[in-house]
N, C-alpha and C positions, 0 to 999 in steps of 0.2 A: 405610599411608602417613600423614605426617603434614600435615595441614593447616595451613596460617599464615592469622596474621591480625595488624592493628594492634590490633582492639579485639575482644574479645569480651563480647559483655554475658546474662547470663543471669538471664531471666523478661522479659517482650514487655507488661508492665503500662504504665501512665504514664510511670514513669519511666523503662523498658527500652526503649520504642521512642522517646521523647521526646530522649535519650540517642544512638542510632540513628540516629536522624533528623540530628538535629546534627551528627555528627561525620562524615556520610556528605556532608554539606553542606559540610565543610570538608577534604574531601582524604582524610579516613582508610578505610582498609579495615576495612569491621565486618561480623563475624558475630553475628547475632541469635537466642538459642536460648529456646525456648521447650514445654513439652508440647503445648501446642493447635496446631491446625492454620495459627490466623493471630494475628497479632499483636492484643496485646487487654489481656491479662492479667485477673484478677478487677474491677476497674474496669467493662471494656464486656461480659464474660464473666458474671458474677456478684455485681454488687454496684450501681455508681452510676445503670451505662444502664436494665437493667432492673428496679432498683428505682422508678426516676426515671419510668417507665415507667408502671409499674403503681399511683403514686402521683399521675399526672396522670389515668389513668382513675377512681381514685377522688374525686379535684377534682370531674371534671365528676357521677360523680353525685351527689355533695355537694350541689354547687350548683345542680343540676335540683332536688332534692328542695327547697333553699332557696329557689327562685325561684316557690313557691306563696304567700309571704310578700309577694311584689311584685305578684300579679295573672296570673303567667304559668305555666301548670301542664303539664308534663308524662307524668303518671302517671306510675306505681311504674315505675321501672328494671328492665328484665329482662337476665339476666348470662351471658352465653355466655361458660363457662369457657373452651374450647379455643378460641375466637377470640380471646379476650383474651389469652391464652399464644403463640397464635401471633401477632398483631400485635407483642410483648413480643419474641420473639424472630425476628422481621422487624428491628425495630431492630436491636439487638445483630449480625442478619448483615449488614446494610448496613454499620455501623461499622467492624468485622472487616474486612470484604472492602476499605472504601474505606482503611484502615490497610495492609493486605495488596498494595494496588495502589501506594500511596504505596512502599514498602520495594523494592516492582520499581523505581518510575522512578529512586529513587535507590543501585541496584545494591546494597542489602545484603541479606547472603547468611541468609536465614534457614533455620534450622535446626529441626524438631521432634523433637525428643529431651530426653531428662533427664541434666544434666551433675552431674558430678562433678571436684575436685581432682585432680591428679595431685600437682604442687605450686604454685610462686609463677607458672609460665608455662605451663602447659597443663591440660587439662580433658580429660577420657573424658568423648563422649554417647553416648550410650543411644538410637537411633533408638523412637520412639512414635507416629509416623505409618504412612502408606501403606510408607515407603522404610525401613521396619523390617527386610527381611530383611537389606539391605546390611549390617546390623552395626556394630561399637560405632566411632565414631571420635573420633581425635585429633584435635585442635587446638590449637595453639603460641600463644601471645598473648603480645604486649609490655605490652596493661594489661587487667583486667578492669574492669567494675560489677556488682557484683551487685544485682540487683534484681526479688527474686524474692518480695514481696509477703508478705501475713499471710496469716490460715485463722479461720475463727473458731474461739475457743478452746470448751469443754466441761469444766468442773469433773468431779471423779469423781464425785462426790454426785449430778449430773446423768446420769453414761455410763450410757442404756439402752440397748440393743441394740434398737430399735423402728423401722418404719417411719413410726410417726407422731408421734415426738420429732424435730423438724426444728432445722436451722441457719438461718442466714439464707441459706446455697448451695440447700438442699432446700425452702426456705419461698420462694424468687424462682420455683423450677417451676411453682407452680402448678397443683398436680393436681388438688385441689381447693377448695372450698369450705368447711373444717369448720363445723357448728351451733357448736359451743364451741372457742377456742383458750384456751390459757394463753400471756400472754408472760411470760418467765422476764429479765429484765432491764429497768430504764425510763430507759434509755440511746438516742441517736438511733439506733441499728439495731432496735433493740425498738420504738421511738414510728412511727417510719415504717412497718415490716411488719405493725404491730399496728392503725394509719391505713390500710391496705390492706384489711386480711379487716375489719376493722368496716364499711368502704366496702361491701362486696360481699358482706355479710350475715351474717358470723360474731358471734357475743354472745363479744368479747373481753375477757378478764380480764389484766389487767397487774399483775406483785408487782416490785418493784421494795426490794433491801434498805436502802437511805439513806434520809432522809427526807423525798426530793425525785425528781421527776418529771428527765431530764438534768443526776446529780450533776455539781459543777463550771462550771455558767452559773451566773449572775445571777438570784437568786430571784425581781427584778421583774418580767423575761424571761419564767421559765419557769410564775410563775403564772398568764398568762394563757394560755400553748397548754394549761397544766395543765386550767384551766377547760371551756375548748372538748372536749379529748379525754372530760374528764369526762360531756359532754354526748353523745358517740358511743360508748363501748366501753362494756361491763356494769359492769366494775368495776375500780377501781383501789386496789392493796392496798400501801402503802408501810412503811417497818420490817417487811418482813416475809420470812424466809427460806425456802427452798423445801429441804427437808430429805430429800424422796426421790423419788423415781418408780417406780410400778411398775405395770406390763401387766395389764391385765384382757380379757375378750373386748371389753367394746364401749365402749373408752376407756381413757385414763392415768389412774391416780388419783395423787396430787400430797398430799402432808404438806406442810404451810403453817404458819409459827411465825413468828405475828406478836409483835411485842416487848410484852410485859405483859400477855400474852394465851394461851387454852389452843391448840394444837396442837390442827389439827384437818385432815382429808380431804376432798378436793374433786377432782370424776371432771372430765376435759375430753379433747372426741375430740381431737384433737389439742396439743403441746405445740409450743412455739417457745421455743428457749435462744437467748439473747442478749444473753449477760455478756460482750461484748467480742475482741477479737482477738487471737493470737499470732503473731509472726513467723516466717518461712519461712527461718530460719537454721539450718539441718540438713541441709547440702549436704554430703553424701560427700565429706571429705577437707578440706576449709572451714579448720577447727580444726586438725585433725589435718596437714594436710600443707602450711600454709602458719602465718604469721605473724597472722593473723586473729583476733583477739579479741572474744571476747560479754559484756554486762554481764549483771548479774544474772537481767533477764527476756529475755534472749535476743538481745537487737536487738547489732548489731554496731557495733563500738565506732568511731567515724570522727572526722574532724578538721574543721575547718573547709571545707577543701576537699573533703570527705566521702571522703578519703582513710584504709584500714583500717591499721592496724598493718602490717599487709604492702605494702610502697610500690605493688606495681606492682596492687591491687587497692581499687576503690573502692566505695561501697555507698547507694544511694540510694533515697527511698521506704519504706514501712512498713520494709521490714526494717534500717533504718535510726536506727529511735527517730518517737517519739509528736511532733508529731502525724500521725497515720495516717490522710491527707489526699491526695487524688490532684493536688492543685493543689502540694501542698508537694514532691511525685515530683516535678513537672516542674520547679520551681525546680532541687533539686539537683542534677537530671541535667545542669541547663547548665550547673552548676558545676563538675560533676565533667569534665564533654567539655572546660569551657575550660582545668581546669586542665591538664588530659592534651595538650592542643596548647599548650601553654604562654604562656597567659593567662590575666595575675591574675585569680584569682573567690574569693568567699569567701561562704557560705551564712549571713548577719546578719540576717534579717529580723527586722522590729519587729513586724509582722504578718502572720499566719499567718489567714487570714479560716476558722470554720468558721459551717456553715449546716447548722440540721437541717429538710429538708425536709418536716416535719408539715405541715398545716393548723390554724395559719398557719404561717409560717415561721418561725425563729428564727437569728441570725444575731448575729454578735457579731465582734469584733479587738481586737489590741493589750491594751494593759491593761484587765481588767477591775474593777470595783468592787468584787467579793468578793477578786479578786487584790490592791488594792491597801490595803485592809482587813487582809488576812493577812500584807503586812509590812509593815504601817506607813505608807506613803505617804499622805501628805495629798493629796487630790484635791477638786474639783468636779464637781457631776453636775447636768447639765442632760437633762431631759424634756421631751420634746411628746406629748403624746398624740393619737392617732389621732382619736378624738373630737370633735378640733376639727377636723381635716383634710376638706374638701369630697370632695376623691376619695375617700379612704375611706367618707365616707356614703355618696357614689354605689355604689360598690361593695356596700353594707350589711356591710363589715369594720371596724366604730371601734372593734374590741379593741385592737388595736394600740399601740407604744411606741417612740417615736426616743429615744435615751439618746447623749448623750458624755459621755466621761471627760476631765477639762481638769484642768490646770495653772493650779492657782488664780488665780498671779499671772500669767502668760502668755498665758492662754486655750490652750494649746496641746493640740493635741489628743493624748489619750495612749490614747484607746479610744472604740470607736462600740460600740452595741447596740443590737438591731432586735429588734420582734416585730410580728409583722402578716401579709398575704396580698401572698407576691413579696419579701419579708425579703431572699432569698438575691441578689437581682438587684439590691438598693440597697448592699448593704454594699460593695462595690467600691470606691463615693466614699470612704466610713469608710476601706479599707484605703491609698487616696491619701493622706488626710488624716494617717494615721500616719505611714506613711512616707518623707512628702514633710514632715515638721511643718510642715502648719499648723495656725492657728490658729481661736478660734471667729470670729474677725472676720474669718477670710479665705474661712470657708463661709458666714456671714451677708453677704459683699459679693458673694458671685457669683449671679446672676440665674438659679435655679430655673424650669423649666414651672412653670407653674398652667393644670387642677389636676392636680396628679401627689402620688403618695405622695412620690417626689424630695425633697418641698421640707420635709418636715417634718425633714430632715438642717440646712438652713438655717433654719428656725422654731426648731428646739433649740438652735440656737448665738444667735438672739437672745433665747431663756430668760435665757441665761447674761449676757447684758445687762441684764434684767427691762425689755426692750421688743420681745416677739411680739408680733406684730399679732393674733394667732388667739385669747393664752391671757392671762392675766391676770396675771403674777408677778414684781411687780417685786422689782429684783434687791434683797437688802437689804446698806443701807450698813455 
């Protein structure tokens, strides 16, 4: 028999239940298909919740260990691997289940199975659950979304066959502890995982092949988490390419070619790859039996309305195109459900906020300064530094940097940049500020707490005046 539906949406990520949610909200019949048992997708499954997780256990013993420096001591941190694993995924099954209970009250029908094309309107799944015996079913659908998420990628030069060459899926388990890891990228999924095992005692080495710590930020940004990490992990090895792996009894041994330098071998019990991610566009039948187009690396080709070459199929979220961002899933998905009920949406943001959760944070929107360098645009850049900031001393965090990017003659704001402890929780103002333009005179008139990191977004727009109250730089005529 064949199933109907209005919507079928396949992968239960951000943007597949996000998607789900809406349109179940607004009258339509949707089936929800996914391989795991509850809605999640790699976001609460394996990637933001319990990375996010295991990156606030390593805060607090950062900060125990730091707070001998203020008078308050708590001896050396001891580190119960399987309690920290299972609290890590406590979370993750709270999330799931409280997603899982949402998709009940609002009657969509979810599915665990692996789908596949038939053509423009129906899909063969694959049951993967418990209800596996029941067998392969059809489903009839007037529009789909796809939205079935990345994987992390794996270069060949990298493919060992090793239990202890991990991804960032196998490096969130948690099994254990390595004495030595390699991180094999210094990209935010490498800085965060590699912020992890330094926390909870691994001597981490990081090669990263660019010349920079998070190629593609703002190098004022990233010299300072640069610094900081510098100060927790064993080593950081930049221009440098990782040219093999291979299995010994008691460790990886790792070919290292740093640029102007001899190739040389270095043993680490463990490895961690973490050169980036690929998209989940390899759906049985996708290509082949529908109208659906892929660019060059894979992501699927969509329209402003994230509508695919194939009308009645839409595509949202990683597999969708960069950035590969869980907050940018949810935007699309409302674009794609409004368009499909037939209400103008059109996916134009100006700001796309990313945040890499290091210690500190780093965070950044809109245009950045190396962006605006690279074609051209004349800009203004205003700074505050942490340093001056009262809460940040309290804190003892004045590494710290508030950056806007402004419109010379306008003040307008065209880009925020954050570095500091809580980055990821300030830049939200920045993404207002884009996308609503304002200006720096309309964040220097609105009245900041004191003392809050907050206000140094308002201290940097009176840079741009050259009259902070905190810093000293008048504006020159």
């Amino acid at each position: 028999m064949t199933e109907e539906t209005q919507l079928a949406i396949i992968g239960a990520g951000p943007g597949g239940y996000t998607a789900a949610f809406l349109a179940a909200d607004l009258g339509l019949r949707v089936t929800l298909i996914d391989e795991a048992p509850r809605p999640g997708g790699v976001c609460l499954y394996r990637g933001c919740m319990p990375s996010k997780a295991l990156l606030h256990a390593a805060k607090v013993v950062t900060d125990a260990r730091a707070a001998a420096a203020w008078g308050v001591s708590f001896g050396d941190p001891t580190i119960d691997v399987a309690r920290l694993r299972a609290w890590k995924d406590d979370v993750v099954a709270k999330l799931t289940g409280g997603l899982a209970l949402l998709s009940r009250q609002r009657k969509v029908a979810f599915v665990q199975g692996r789908a596949s094309f038939e053509d423009a309107h129906t899909l063969r799944v694959t049951p993967t659950g418990d209800d596996a015996a029941d067998g392969v079913r059809t489903i009839a659908f007037e529009h789909a979304i796809v939205a079935t998420g990345s994987r992390p990628a794996r270069p060949a030069s990298l493919a060992l066959d090793d239990s202890r060459v991990l991804d960032s899926t196998r490096a969130l388990d948690l099994d254990r502890v390595p004495a030595s890891l390699l991180v094999v990228g210094g990209g935010y999924i490498g800085l965060e995982l590699g912020t992890v095992y330094a926390a909870l005692g691994s001597a981490v080495t990081i090669v990263e092949l660019t010349g920079s710590l998070l190629p593609g930020a703002d190098p004022d940004l990233v010299r300072v988490v640069a610094r900081r990490i510098a100060g927790t992990v064993h080593a950081v090895h930049l221009k440098t390419a990782v040219n093999r792996l291979a299995a010994c009894p008691d460790g990886i041994d790792v070919t290292l070619e740093p640029a102007g330098a001899a190739v040389r071998t270095e043993r680490f019990d463990q490895v961690l790859v973490a050169v980036g991610r690929t998209p989940n566009s390899d759906l049985p039948g996708l290509v082949e039996r529908t109208r659906v187009e892929l660019d060059a690396r894979g992501f699927i080709r969509v329209d402003a309305q994230r509508r695919a070459a194939e009308p009645s199929i839409f595509a949202v979220g990683d597999v969708a195109g960069e950035p590969m961002l869980a907050h940018k899933a949810f935007a699309e998905a409302r674009v794609a459900v409004d368009t499909i009920t037939g209400n103008a949406a059109s996916f134009a943001p100006r700001a796309v906020p990313a945040v890499v959760f290091t210690d500190p944070e780093v965070a950044w929107c809109g245009l950045t300064e190396t962006g605006a360098a690279a074609s051209g645009q004349r800009v203004a850049v205003a700074r505050f530094p942490w340093g001056a900031s009262g809460r940040a001393l309290t804190l003892d965090r004045p590494e710290g940097v508030t950056k806007l990017v402004l419109e010379p003659e306008s003040g307008r704001v065209l880009g925020v940049g954050l570095v500091g402890t809580g980055a990821g929780e300030l830049i939200a103002e920045g993404v207002v500020a884009v996308e609503k333009g304002l200006t720096a005179a309309d964040l220097a008139d609105v009245i900041h707490p004191h003392p809050t990191v907050s206000e140094t977004l308002a201290e940097a727009a009176e840079v741009f005046f050259g009259r902070s109250t905190h810093v000293y730089r008048p504006k020159r005529r």
